[in-house]
TIRO-2110 file (N, C-alpha, C; in Angstrom, 1 decimal):
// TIRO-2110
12.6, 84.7, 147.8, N, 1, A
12.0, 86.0, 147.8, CA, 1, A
13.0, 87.0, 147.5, C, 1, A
12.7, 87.9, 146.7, N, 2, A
13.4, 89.4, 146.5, CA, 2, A
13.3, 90.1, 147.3, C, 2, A
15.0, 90.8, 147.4, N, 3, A
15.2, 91.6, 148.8, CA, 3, A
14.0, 92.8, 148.5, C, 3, A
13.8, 93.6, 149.7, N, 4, A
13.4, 94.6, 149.8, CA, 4, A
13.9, 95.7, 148.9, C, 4, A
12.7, 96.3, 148.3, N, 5, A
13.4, 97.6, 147.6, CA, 5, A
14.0, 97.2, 145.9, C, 5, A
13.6, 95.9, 145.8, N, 6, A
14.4, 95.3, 144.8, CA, 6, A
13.5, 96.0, 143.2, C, 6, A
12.1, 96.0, 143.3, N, 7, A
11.6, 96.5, 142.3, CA, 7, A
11.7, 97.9, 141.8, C, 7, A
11.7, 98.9, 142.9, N, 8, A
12.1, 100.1, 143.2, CA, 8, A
13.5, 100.6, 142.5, C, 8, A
14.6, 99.8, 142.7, N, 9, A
15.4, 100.4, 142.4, CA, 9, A
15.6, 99.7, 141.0, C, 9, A
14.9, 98.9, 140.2, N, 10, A
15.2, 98.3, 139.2, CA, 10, A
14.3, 99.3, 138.3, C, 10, A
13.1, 100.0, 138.7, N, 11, A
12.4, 101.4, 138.2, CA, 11, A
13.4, 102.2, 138.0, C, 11, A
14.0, 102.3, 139.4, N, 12, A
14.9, 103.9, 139.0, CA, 12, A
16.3, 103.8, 137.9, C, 12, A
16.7, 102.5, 137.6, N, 13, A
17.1, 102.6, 136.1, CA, 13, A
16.3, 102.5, 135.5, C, 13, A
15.5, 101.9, 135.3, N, 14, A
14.6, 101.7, 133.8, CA, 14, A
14.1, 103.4, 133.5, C, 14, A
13.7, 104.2, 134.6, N, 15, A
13.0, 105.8, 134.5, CA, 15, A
15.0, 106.4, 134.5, C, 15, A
15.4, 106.2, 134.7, N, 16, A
16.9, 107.0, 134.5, CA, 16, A
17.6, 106.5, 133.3, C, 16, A
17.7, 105.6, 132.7, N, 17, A
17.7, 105.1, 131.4, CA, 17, A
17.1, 105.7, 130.4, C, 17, A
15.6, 105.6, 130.9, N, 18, A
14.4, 106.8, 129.9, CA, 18, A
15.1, 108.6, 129.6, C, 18, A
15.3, 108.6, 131.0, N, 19, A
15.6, 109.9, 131.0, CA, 19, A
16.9, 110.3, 130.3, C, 19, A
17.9, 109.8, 130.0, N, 20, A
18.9, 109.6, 129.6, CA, 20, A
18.8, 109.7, 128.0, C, 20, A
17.8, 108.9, 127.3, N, 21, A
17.6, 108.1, 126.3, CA, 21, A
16.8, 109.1, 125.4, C, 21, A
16.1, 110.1, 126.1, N, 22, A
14.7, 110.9, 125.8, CA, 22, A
15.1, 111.8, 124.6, C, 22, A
16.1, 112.6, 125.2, N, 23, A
17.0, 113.9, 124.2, CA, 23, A
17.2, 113.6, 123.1, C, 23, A
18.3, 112.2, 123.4, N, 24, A
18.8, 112.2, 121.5, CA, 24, A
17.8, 111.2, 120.9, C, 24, A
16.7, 110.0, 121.2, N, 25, A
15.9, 109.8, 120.2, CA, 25, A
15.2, 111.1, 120.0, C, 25, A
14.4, 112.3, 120.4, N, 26, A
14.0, 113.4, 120.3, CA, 26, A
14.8, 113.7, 118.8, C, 26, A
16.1, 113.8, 119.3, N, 27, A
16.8, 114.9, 118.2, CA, 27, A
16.9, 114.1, 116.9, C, 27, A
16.8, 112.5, 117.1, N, 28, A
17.2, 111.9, 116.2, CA, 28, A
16.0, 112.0, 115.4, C, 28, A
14.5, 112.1, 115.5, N, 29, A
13.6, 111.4, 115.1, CA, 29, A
12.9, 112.7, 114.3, C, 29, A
13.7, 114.0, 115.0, N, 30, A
13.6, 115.2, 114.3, CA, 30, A
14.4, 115.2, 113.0, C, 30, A
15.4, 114.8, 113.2, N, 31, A
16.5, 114.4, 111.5, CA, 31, A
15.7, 113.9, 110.7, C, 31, A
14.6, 112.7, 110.7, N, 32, A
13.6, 111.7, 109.8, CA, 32, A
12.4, 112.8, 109.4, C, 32, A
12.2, 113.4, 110.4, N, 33, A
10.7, 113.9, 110.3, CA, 33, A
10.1, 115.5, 109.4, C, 33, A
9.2, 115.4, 108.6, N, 34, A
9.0, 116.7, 107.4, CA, 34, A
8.2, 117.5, 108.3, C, 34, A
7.6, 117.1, 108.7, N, 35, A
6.8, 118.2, 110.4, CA, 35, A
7.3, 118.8, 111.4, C, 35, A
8.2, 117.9, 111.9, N, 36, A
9.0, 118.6, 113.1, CA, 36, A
10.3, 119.2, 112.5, C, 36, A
10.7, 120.5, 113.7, N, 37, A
12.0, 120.6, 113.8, CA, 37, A
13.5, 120.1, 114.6, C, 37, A
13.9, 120.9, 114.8, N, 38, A
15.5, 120.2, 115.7, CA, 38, A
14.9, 121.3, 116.8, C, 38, A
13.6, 122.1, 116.5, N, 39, A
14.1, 123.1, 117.9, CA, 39, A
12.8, 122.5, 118.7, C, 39, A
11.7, 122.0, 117.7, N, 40, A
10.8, 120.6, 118.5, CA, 40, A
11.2, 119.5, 119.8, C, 40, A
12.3, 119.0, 119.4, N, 41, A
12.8, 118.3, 120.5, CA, 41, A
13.1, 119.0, 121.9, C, 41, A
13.3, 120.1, 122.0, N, 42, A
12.7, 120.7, 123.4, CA, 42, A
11.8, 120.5, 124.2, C, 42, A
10.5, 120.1, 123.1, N, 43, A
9.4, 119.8, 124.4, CA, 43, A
9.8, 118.9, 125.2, C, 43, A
10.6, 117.7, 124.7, N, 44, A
11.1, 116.4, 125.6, CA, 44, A
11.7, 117.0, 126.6, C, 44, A
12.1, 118.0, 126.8, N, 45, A
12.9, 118.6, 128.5, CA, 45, A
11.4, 118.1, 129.6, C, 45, A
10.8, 118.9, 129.7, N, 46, A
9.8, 118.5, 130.8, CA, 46, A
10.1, 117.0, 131.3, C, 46, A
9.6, 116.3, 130.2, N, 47, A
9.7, 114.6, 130.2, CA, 47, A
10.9, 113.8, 130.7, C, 47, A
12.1, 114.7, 130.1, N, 48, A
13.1, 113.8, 130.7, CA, 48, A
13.5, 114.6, 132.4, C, 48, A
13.0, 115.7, 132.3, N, 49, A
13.0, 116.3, 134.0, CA, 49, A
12.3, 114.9, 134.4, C, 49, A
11.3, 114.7, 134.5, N, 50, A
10.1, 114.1, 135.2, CA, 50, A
10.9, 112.5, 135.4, C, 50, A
11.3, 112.0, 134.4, N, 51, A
11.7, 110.8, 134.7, CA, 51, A
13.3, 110.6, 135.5, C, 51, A
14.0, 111.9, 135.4, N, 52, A
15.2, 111.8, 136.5, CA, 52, A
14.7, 112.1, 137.7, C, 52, A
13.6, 112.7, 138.1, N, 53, A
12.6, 112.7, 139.4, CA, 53, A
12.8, 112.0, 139.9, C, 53, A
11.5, 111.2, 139.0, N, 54, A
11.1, 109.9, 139.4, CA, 54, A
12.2, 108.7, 139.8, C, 54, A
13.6, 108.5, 138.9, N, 55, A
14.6, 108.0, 139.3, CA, 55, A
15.0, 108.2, 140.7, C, 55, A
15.1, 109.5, 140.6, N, 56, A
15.7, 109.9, 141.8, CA, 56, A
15.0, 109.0, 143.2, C, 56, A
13.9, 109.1, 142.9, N, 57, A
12.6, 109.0, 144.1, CA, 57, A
12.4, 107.5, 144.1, C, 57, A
12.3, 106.4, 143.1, N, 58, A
12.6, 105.5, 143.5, CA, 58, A
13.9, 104.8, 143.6, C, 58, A
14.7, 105.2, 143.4, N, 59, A
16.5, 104.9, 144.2, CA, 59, A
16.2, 105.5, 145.7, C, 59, A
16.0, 106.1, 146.4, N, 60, A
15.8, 106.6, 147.5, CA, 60, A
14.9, 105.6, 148.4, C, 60, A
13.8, 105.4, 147.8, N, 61, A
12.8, 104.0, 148.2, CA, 61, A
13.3, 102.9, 148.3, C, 61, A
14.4, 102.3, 147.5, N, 62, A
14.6, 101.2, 147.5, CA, 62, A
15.7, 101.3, 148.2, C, 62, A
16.7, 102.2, 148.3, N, 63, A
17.7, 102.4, 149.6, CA, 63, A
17.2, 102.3, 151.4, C, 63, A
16.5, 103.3, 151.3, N, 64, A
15.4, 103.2, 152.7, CA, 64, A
15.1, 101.6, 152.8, C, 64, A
14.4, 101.0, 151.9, N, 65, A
13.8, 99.6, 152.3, CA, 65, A
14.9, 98.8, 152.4, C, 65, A
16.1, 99.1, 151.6, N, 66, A
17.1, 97.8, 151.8, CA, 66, A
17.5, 98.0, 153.6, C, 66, A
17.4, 99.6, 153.3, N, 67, A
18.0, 99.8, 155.2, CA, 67, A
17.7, 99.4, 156.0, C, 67, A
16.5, 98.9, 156.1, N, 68, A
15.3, 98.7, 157.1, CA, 68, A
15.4, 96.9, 157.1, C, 68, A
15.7, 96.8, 155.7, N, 69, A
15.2, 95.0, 156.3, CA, 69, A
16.2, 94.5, 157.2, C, 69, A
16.2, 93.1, 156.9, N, 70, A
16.4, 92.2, 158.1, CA, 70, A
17.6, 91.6, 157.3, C, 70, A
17.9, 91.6, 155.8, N, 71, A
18.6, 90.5, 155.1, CA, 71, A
19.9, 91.7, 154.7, C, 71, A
20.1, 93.0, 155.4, N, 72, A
21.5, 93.3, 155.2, CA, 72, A
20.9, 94.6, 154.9, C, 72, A
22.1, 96.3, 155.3, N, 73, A
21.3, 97.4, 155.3, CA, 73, A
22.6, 98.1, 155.0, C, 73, A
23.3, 97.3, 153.5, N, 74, A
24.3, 97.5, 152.5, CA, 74, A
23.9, 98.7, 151.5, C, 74, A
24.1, 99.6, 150.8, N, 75, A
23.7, 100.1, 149.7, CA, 75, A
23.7, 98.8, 148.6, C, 75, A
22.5, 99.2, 147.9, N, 76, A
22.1, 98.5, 146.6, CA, 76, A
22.9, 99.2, 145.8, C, 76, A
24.0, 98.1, 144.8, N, 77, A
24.5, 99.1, 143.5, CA, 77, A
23.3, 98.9, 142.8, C, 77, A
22.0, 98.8, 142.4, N, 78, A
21.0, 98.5, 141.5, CA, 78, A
20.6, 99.9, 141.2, C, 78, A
20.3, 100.6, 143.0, N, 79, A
19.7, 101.5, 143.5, CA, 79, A
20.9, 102.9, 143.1, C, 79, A
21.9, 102.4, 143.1, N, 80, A
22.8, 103.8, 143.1, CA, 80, A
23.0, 103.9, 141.1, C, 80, A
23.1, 102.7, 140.9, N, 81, A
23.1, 103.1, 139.3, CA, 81, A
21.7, 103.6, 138.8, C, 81, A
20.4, 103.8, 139.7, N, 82, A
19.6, 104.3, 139.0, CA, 82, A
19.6, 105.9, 139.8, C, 82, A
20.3, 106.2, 140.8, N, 83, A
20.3, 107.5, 141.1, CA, 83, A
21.3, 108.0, 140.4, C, 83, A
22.5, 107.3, 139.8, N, 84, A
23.5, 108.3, 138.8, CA, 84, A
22.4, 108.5, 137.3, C, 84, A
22.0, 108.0, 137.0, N, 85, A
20.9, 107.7, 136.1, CA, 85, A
20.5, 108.8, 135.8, C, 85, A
19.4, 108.8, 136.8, N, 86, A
18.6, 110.4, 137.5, CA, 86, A
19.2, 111.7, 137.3, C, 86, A
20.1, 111.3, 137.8, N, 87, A
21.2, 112.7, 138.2, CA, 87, A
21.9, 113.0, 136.6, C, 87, A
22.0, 112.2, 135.9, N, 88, A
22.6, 112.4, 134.6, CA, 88, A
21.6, 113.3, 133.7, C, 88, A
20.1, 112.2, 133.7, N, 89, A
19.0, 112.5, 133.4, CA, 89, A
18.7, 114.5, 133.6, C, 89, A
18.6, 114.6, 134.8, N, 90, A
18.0, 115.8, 135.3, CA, 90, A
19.5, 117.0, 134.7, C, 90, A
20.7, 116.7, 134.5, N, 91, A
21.6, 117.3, 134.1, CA, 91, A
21.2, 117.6, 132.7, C, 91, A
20.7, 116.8, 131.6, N, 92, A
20.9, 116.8, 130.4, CA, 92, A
19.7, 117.3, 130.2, C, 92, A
18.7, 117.4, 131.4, N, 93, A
17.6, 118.9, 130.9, CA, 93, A
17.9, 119.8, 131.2, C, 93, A
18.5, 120.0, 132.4, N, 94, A
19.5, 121.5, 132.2, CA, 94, A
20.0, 122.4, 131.4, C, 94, A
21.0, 121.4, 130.9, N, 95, A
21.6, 121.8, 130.0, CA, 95, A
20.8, 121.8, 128.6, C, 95, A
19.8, 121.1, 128.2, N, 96, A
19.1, 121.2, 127.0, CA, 96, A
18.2, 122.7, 126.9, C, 96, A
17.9, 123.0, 128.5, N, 97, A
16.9, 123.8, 128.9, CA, 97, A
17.8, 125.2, 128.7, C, 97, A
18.9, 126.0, 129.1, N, 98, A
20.5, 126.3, 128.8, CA, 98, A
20.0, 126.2, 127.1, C, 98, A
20.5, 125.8, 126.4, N, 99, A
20.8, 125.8, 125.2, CA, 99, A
19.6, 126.3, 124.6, C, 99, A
18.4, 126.2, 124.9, N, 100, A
17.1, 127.0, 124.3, CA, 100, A
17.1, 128.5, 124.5, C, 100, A
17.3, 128.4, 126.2, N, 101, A
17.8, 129.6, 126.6, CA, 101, A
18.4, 130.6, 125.8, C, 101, A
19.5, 130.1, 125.1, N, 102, A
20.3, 130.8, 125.0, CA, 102, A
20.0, 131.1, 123.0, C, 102, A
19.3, 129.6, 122.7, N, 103, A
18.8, 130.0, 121.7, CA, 103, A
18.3, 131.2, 121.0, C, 103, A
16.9, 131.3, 122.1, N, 104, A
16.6, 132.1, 122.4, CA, 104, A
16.8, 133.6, 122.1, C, 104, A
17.6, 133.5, 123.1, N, 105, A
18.2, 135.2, 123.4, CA, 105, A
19.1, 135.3, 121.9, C, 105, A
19.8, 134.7, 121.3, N, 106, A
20.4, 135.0, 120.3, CA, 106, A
19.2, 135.3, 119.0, C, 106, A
18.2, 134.6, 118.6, N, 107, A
17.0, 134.6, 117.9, CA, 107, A
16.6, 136.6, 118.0, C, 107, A
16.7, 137.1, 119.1, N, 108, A
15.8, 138.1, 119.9, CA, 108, A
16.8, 138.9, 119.5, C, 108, A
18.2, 138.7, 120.2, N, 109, A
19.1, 139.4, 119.6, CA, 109, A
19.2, 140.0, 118.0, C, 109, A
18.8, 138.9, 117.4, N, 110, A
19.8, 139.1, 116.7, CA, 110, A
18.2, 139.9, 115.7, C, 110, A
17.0, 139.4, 115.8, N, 111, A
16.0, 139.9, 115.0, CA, 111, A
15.5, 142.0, 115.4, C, 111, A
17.0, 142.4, 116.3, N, 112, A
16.2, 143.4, 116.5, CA, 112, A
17.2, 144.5, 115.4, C, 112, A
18.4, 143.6, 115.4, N, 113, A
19.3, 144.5, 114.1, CA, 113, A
19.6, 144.3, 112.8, C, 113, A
END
């Protein structure tokens, strides 16, 4: 039988991997594409928010359940590589979110002179 928490934290890399992964296929698929732009790939911020969440929230679940059982109440490295994951994840919408930002303001700036 699989320890406790074992599914959980094997989510929170697979969703912190996603999240990780989201940006540059985005940017990349924008390089191939006659429809989209490079400033398209922003929509993917929400998404990759959502899935360093969710990382976040199942690394935390499967930490709690390893704590609680009976077969050892060690940290999971399974569970902590999907909360660095998360944490990378939720960083790289920041900063994607930041660079629109700032897009932005230069676009506005610059269309009023």
């Amino acid at each position: 039988m699989a320890a406790p928490g074992t599914a959980a934290a094997r989510g929170s890399v697979v969703s912190g991997a996603a999240a990780v992964a989201t940006l540059p296929v985005a940017v990349y698929l924008t390089r191939y594409s006659t429809s989209y732009e490079l400033l398209h790939a922003g929509f993917a911020i929400p998404l990759i928010a959502a899935l360093g969440v969710l990382a976040l929230v199942l690394a935390r679940r499967a930490e709690r359940r390893s704590a609680v059982s009976l077969t050892g109440g060690g940290r999971d490295g399974v569970a902590t590589a999907g909360r660095i994951l998360g944490v990378l994840g939720l960083c790289i919408a920041a900063s994607a979110l930041v660079a629109l930002g700032v897009y932005g303001l230069l676009e506005y700036v610059g269309s009023r002179g």
